[in-house]
NUDO-632527 format. One record per residue (C-alpha): residue number from 1; chain; y negated, z, x negated; residue in one letter. Coordinates in Angstrom, 2 decimals. Each point is the difference from the previous one (the first is absolute). Layout:
REM NUDO-632527
+-----+-------+---------+---------+---------+------+
|  nr | kette |       y |       z |       x | rest |
+-----+-------+---------+---------+---------+------+
| NUM |     A |       Y |       Z |       X |    a |
...
+-----+-------+---------+---------+---------+------+
//
This chain:
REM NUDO-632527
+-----+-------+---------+---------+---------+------+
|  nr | kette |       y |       z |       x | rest |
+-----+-------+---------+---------+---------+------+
|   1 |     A |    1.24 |   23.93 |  -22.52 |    x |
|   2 |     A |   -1.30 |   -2.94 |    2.45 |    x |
|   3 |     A |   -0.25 |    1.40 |    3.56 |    x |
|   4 |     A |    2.57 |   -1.89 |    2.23 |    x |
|   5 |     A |   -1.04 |   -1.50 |    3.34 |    x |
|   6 |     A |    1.10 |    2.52 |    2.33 |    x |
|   7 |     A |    2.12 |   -2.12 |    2.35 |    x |
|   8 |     A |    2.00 |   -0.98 |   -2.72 |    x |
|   9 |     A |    0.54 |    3.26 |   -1.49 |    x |
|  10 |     A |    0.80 |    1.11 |    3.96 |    x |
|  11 |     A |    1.93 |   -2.85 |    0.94 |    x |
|  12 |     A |    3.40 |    1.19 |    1.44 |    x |
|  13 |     A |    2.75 |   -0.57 |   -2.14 |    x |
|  14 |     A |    3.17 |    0.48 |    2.81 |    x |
|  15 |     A |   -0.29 |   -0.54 |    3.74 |    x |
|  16 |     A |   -0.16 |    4.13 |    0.78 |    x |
|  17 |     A |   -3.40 |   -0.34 |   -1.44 |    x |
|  18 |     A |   -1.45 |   -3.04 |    2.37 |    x |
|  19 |     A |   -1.74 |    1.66 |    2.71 |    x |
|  20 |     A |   -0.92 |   -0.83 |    3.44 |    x |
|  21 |     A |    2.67 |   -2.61 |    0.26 |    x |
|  22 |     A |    3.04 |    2.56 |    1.05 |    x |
|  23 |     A |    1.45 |   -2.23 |    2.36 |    x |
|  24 |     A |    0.40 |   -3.18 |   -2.16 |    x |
|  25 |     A |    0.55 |    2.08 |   -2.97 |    x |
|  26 |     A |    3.18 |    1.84 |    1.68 |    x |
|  27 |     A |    1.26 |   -3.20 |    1.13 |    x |
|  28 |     A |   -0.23 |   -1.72 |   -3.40 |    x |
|  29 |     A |    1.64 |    3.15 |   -1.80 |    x |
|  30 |     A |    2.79 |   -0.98 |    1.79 |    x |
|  31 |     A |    0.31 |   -3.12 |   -2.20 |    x |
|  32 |     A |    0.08 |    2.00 |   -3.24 |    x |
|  33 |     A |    2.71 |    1.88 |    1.22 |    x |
|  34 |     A |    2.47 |   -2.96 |    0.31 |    x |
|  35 |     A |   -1.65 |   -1.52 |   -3.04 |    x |
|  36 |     A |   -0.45 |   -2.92 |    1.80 |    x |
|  37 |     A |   -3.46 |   -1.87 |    1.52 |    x |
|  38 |     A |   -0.62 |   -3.00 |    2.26 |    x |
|  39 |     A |   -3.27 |   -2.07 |   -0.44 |    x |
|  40 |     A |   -2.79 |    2.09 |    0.88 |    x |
|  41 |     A |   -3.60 |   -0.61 |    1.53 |    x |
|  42 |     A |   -2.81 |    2.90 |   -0.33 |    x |
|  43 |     A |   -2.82 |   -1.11 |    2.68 |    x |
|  44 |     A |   -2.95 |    2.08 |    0.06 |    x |
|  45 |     A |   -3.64 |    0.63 |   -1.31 |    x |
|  46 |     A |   -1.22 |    0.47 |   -3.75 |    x |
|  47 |     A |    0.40 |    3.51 |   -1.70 |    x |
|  48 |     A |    2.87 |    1.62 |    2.88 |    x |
|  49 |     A |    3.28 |   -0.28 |   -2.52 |    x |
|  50 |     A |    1.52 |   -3.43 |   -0.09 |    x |
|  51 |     A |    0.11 |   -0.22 |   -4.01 |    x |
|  52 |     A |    0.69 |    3.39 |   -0.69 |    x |
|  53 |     A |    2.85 |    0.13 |    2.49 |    x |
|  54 |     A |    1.45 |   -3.58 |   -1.69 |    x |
|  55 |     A |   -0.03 |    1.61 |   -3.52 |    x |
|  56 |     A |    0.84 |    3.34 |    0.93 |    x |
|  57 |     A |    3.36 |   -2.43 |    1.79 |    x |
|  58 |     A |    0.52 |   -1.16 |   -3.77 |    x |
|  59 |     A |    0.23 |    2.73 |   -1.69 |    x |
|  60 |     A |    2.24 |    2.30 |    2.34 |    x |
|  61 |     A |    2.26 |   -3.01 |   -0.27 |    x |
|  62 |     A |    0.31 |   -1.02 |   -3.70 |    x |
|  63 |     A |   -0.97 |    3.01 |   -1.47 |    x |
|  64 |     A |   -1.78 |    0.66 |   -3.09 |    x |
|  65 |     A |   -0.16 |   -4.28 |   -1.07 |    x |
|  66 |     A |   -1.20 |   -0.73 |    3.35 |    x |
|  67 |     A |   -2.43 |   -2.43 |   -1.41 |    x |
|  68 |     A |    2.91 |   -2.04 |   -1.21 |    x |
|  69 |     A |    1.13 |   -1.04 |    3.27 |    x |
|  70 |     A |   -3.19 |   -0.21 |    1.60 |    x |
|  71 |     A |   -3.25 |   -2.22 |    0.00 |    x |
|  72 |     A |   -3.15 |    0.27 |    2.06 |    x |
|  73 |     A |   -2.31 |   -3.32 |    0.60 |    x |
|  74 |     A |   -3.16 |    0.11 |    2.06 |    x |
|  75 |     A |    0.24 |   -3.35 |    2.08 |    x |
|  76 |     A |   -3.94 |    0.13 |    0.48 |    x |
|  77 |     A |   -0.27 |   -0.92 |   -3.64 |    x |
|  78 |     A |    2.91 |   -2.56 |   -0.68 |    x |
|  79 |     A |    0.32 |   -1.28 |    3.57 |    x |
|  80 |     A |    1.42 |   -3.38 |   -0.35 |    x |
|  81 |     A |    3.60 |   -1.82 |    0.34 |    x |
|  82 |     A |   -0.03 |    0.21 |   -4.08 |    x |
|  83 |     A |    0.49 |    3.71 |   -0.09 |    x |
|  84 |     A |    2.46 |   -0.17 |    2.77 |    x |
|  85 |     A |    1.70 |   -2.74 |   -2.37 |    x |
|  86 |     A |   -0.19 |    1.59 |   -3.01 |    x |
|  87 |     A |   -0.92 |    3.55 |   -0.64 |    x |
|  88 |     A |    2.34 |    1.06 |    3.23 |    x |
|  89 |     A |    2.31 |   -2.29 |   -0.16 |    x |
|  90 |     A |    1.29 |    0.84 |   -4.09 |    x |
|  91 |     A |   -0.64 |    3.73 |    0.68 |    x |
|  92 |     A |    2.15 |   -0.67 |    3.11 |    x |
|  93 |     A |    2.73 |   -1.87 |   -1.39 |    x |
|  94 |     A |    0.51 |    2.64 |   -3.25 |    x |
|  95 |     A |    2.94 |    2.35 |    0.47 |    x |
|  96 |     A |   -1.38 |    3.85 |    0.41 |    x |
|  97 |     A |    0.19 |    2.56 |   -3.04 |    x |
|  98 |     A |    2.11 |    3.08 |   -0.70 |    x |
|  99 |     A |    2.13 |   -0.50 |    2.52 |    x |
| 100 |     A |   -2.30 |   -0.14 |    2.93 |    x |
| 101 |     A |    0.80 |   -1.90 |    3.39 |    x |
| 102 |     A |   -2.81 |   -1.96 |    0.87 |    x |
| 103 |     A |   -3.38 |   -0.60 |   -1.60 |    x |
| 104 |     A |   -2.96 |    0.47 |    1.67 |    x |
| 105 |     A |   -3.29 |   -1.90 |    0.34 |    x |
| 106 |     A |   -2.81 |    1.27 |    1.64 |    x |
| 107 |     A |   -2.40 |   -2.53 |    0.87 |    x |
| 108 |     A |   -3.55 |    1.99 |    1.22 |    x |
| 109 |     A |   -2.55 |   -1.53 |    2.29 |    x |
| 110 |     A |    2.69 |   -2.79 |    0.88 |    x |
| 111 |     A |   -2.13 |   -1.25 |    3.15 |    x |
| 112 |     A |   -2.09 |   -1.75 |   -2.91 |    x |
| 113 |     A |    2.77 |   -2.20 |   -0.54 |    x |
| 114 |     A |   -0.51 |   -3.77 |    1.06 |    x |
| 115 |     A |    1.82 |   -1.02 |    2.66 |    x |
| 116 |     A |    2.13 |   -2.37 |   -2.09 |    x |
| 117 |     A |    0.79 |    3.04 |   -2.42 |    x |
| 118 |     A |    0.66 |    1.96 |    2.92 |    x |
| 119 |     A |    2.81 |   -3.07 |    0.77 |    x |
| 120 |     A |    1.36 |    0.14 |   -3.63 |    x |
| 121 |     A |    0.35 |    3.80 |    0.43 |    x |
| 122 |     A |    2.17 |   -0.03 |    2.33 |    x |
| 123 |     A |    2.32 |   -2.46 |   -1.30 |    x |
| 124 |     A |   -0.03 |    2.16 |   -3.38 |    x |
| 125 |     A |    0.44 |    2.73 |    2.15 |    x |
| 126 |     A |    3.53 |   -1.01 |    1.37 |    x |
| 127 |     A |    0.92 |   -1.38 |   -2.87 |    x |
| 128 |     A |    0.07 |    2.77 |   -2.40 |    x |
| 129 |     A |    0.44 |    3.02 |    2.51 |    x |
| 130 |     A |    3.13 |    0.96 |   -1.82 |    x |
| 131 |     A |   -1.51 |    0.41 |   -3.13 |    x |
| 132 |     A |   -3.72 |    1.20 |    1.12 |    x |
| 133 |     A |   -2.01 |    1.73 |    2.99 |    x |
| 134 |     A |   -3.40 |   -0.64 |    0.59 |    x |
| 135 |     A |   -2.68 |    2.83 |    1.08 |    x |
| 136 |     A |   -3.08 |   -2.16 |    1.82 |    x |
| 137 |     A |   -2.89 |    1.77 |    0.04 |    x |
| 138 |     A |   -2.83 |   -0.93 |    2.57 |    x |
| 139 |     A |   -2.88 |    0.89 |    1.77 |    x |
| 140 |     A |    0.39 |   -2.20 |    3.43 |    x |
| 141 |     A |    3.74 |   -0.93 |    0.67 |    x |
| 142 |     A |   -1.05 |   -2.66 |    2.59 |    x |
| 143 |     A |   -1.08 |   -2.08 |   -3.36 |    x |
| 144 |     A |    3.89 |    0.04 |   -1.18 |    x |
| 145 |     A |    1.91 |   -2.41 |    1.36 |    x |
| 146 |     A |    2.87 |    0.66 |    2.20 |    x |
| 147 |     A |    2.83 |   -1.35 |   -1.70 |    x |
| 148 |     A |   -1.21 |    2.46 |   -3.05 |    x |
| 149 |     A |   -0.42 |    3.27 |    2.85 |    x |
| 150 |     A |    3.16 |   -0.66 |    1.42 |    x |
| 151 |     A |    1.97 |    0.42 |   -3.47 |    x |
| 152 |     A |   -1.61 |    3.09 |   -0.55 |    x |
| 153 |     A |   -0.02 |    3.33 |    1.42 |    x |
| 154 |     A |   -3.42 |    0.69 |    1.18 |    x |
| 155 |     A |   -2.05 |    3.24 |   -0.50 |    x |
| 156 |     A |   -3.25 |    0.56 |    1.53 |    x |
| 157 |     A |   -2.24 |    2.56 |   -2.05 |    x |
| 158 |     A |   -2.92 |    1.43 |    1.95 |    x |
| 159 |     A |   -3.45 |    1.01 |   -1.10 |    x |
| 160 |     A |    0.85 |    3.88 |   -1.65 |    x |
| 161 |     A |   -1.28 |    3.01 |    2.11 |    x |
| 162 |     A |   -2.78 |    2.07 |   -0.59 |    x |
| 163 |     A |    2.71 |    2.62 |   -0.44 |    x |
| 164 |     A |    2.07 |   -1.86 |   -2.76 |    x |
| 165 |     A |   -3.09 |   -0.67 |   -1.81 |    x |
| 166 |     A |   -1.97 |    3.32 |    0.22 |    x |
| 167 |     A |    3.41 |    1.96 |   -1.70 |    x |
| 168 |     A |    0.60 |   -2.73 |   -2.81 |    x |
| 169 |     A |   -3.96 |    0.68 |   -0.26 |    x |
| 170 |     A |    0.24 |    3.40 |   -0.77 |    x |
| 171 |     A |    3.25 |   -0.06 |   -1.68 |    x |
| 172 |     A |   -2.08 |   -2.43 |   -3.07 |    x |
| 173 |     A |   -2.76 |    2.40 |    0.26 |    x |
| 174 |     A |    2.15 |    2.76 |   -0.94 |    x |
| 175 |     A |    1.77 |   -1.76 |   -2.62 |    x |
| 176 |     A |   -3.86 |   -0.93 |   -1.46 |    x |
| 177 |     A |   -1.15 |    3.47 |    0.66 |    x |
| 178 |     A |   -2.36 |   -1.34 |    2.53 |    x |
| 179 |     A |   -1.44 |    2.03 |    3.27 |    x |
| 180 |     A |   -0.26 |   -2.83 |    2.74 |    x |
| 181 |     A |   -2.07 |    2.01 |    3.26 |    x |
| 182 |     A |    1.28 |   -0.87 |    3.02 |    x |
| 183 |     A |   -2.89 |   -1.79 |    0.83 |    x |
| 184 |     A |    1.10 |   -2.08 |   -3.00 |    x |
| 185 |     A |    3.26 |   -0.45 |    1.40 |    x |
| 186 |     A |   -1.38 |   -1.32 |    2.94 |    x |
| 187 |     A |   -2.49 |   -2.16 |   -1.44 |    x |
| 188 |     A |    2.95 |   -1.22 |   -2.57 |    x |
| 189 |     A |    2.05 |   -1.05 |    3.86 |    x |
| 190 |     A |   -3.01 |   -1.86 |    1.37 |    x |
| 191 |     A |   -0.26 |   -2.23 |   -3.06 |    x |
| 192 |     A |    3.50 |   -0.34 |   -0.47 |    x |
| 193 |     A |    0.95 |   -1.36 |    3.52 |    x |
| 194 |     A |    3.86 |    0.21 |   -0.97 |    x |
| 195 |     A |   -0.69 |   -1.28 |   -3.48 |    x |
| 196 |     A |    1.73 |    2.01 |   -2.79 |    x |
| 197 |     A |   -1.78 |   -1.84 |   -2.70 |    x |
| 198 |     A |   -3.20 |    0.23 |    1.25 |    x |
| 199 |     A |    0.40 |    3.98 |    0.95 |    x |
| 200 |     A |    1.24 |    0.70 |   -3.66 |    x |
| 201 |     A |   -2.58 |   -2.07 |   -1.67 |    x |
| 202 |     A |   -2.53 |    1.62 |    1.90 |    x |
| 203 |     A |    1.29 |    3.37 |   -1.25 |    x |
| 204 |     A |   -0.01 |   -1.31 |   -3.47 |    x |
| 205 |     A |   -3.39 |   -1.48 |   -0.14 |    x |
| 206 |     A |   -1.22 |    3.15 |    1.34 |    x |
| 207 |     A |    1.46 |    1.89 |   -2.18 |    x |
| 208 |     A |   -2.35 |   -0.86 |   -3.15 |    x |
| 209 |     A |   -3.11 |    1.14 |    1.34 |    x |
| 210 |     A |    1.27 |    3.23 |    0.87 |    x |
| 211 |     A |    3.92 |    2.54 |    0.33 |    x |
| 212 |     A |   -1.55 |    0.91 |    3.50 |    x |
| 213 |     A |    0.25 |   -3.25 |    2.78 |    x |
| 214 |     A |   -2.02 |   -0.15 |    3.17 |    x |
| 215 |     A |   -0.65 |   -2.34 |    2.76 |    x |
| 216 |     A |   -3.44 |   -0.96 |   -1.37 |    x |
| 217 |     A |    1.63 |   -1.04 |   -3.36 |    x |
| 218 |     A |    2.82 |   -1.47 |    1.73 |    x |
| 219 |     A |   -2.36 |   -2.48 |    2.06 |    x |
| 220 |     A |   -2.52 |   -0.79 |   -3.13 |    x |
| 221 |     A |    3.06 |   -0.81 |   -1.98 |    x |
| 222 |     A |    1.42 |   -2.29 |    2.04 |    x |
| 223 |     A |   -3.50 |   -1.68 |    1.44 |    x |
| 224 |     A |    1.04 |    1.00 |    3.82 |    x |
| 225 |     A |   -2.81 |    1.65 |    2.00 |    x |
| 226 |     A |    0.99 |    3.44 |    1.88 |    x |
| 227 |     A |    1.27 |   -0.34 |    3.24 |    x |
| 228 |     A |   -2.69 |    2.11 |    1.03 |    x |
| 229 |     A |   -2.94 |   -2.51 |   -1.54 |    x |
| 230 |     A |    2.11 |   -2.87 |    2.37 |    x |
| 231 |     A |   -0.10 |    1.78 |    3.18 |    x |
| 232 |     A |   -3.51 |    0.57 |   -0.33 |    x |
| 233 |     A |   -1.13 |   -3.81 |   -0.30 |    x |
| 234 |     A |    2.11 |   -0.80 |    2.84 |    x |
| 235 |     A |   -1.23 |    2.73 |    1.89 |    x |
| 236 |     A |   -3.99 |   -1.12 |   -1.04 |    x |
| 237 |     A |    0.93 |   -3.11 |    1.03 |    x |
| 238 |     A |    2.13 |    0.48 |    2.88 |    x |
| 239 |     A |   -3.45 |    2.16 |    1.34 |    x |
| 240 |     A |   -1.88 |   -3.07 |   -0.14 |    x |
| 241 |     A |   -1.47 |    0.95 |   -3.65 |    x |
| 242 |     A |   -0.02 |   -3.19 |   -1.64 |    x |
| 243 |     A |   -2.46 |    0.47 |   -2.96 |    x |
| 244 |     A |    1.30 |    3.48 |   -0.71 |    x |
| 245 |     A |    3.60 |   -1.54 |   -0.25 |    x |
| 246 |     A |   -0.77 |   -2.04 |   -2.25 |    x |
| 247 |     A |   -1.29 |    2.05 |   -2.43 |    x |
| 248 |     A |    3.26 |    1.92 |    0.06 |    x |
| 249 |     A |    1.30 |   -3.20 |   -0.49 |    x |
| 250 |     A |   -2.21 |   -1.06 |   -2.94 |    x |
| 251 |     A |    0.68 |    3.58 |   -1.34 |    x |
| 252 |     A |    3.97 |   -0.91 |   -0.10 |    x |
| 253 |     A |   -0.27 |   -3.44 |   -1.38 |    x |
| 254 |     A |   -2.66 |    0.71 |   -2.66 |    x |
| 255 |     A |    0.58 |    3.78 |   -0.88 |    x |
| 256 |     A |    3.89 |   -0.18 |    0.12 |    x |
| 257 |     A |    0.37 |   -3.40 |   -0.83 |    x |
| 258 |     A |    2.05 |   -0.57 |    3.15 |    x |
| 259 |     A |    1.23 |   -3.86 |    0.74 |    x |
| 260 |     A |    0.04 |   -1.59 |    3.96 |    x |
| 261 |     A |    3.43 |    0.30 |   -0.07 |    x |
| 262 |     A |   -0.05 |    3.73 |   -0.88 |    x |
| 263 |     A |   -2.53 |    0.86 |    2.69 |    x |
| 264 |     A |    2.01 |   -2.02 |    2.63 |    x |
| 265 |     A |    2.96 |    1.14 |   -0.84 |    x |
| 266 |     A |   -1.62 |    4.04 |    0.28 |    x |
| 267 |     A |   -1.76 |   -0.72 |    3.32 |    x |
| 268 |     A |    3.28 |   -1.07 |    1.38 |    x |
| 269 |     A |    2.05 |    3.01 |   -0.76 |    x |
| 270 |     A |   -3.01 |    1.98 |    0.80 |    x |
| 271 |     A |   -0.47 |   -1.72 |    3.75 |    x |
| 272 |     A |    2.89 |    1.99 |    1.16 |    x |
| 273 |     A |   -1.08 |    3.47 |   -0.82 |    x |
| 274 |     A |   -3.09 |   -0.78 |    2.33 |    x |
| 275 |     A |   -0.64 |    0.59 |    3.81 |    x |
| 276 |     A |   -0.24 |   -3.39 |    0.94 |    x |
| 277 |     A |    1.07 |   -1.28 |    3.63 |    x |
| 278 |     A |    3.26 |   -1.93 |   -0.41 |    x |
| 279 |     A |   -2.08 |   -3.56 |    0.98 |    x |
| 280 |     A |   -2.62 |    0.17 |   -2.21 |    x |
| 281 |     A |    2.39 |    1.02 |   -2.65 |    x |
| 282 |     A |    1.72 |   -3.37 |    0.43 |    x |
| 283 |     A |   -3.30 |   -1.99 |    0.09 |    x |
| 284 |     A |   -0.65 |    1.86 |   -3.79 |    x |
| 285 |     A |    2.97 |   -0.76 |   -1.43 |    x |
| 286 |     A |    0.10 |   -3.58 |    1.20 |    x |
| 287 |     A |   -3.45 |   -0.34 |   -1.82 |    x |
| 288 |     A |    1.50 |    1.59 |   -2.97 |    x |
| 289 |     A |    2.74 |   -2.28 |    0.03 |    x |
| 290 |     A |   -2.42 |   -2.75 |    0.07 |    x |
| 291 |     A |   -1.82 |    1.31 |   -3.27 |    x |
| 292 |     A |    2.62 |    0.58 |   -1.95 |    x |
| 293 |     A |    1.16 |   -3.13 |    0.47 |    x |
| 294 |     A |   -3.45 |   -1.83 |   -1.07 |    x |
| 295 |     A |   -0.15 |    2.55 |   -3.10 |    x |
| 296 |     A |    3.40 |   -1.22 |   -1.34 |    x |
| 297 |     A |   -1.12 |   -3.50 |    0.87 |    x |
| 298 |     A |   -3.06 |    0.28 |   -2.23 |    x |
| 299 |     A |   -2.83 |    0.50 |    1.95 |    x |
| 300 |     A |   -2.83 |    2.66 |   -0.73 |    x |
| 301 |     A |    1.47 |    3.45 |   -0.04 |    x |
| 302 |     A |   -3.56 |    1.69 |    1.03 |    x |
| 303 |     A |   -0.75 |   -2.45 |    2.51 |    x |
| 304 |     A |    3.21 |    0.75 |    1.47 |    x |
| 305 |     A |   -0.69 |    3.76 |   -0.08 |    x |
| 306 |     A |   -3.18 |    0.07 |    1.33 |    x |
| 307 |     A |    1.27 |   -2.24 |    3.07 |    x |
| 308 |     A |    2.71 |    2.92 |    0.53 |    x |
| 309 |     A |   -2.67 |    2.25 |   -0.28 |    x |
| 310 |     A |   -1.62 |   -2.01 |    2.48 |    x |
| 311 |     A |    2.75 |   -0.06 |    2.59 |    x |
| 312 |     A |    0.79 |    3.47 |   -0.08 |    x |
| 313 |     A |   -3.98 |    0.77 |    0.75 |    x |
| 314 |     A |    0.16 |   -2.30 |    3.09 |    x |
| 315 |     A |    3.22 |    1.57 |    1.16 |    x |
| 316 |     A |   -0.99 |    3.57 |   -0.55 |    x |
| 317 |     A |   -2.63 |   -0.73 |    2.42 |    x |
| 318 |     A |    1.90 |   -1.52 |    2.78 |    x |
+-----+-------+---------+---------+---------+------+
//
């Protein structure tokens, strides 16, 4: 039997299952109960619930033939005023099946849309919102436009806690007849940062090299250095160590195969667990800004390192 992708096979079927969402998740049970649903608008970042709670939606609703009644698109691939004007608009305009309502169309990553598609949305939108109820799906709501935000309900989903995603951690692991340390667990959090997907893959990939999961397989796994291993380079640097920070740097970037981005985007979450004065602090993190924003722009990702490196030497010294 082919091994399934593991957050597929624990993708939650019904809304009871969702976690780390209670308060949008109570609100929106109340729609299931009166069997009826406005337009609805899921804002939040990748892997926290959105699609699971818009299919878990269906299927309390039309049962069994769920699929029937409902359609999912992912606007980042068909993006245009032609999908608008075709796909949704003959799904749209087709009476539901088995006696259902309303249809449902649940449109993911919708703040890909063009604006212009955005425009014939909402027009379909109105048009049809006897017949069919549209679920958008997005990642920043500010990209929606408002006349398509103020036809729907809006539900913010936050990044999940370290809580929610240690016990749905350890709940897989027992179904796999895995032993995750806590260590593990905690390693499993730090990657994570409120990502479902991420923690689960993590588990998953870990789990064929060995039943038994620990931080240090955690972190190889997923190409993040320990937490640890960060605070020390900023530390050697921050102690006016230049050529010994980089070495831990070049240790990171060659041995672990860590990107600029990655190292950044460690060295920022790990500035806060240090004893730095409160103006410094903001002089670092203005810097860091600074060379994130020349990394994403292209610009040499060592270079840009090394002049981090640089600045925290000259400030630990000050």
């Amino acid at each position: 039997m082919k091994e399934e992708i593991w957050i597929e096979k624990y993708r939650p079927y019904r809304l009871e299952d969702v976690v780390g969402q209670s308060d949008a998740i109570e609100r929106l049970r109340s729609y299931i109960k009166t069997n009826n649903l406005p337009h609805l608008l899921f804002s939040g970042p990748p892997g926290v619930g959105k699609t699971a709670t818009a299919v878990s939606i269906a299927r309390e609703l039309f049962g069994d033939d769920w699929r029937e009644n409902f359609t999912e698109l992912n606007a980042s691939d068909e993006r245009g005023i032609d999908v608008v004007r075709t796909k949704i608009k003959n799904f749209a305009k087709t009476s539901p099946i088995g006696g259902a309502d309303f249809k449902i169309i649940f449109l993911d990553e919708a703040d890909a849309l063009t604006p212009d598609a955005q425009s014939a949305l909402r027009r379909t939108m109105e048009r049809y919102t006897n017949n069919c109820r549209f679920i958008l799906s997005c990642n920043y709501s500010s990209k929606i436009i408002e006349p398509i935000q103020s036809r729907c309900a809006v539900y913010r989903f936050r990044p999940l806690s370290d809580d929610a995603i240690g016990k749905r951690c350890r709940h897989i692991a027992e179904k796999e007849g895995l032993d995750i340390a806590d260590d593990g667990i905690e390693a499993i959090k730090y990657v994570a940062e409120g990502d479902m997907r991420k923690a689960i893959n993590a588990v998953q990939a870990a789990s064929m090299f060995d039943t038994s999961i620990h931080a240090d397989s955690i972190y190889r796994i997923t190409a993040t250095a320990h937490p640890e291993e960060i605070k020390a380079l900023l530390e050697s640097a921050l102690g006016g160590n230049f050529i010994s920070s980089r070495k831990k740097l070049d240790d990171l970037m060659v041995s672990r195969g860590l990107s600029g981005e990655d190292v950044v985007g460690q060295v920022y979450r790990s500035l806060f667990d240090l004893d730095i004065p409160a103006r410094k602090l903001v002089s670092i993190v203005d810097v860091l800004g600074e060379i994130d924003f020349r990394i994403t722009e292209g610009a040499d990702e060592r270079i840009q390192l090394d002049a981090l490196l640089a600045h925290l030497s000259i400030e630990g010294e000050e």
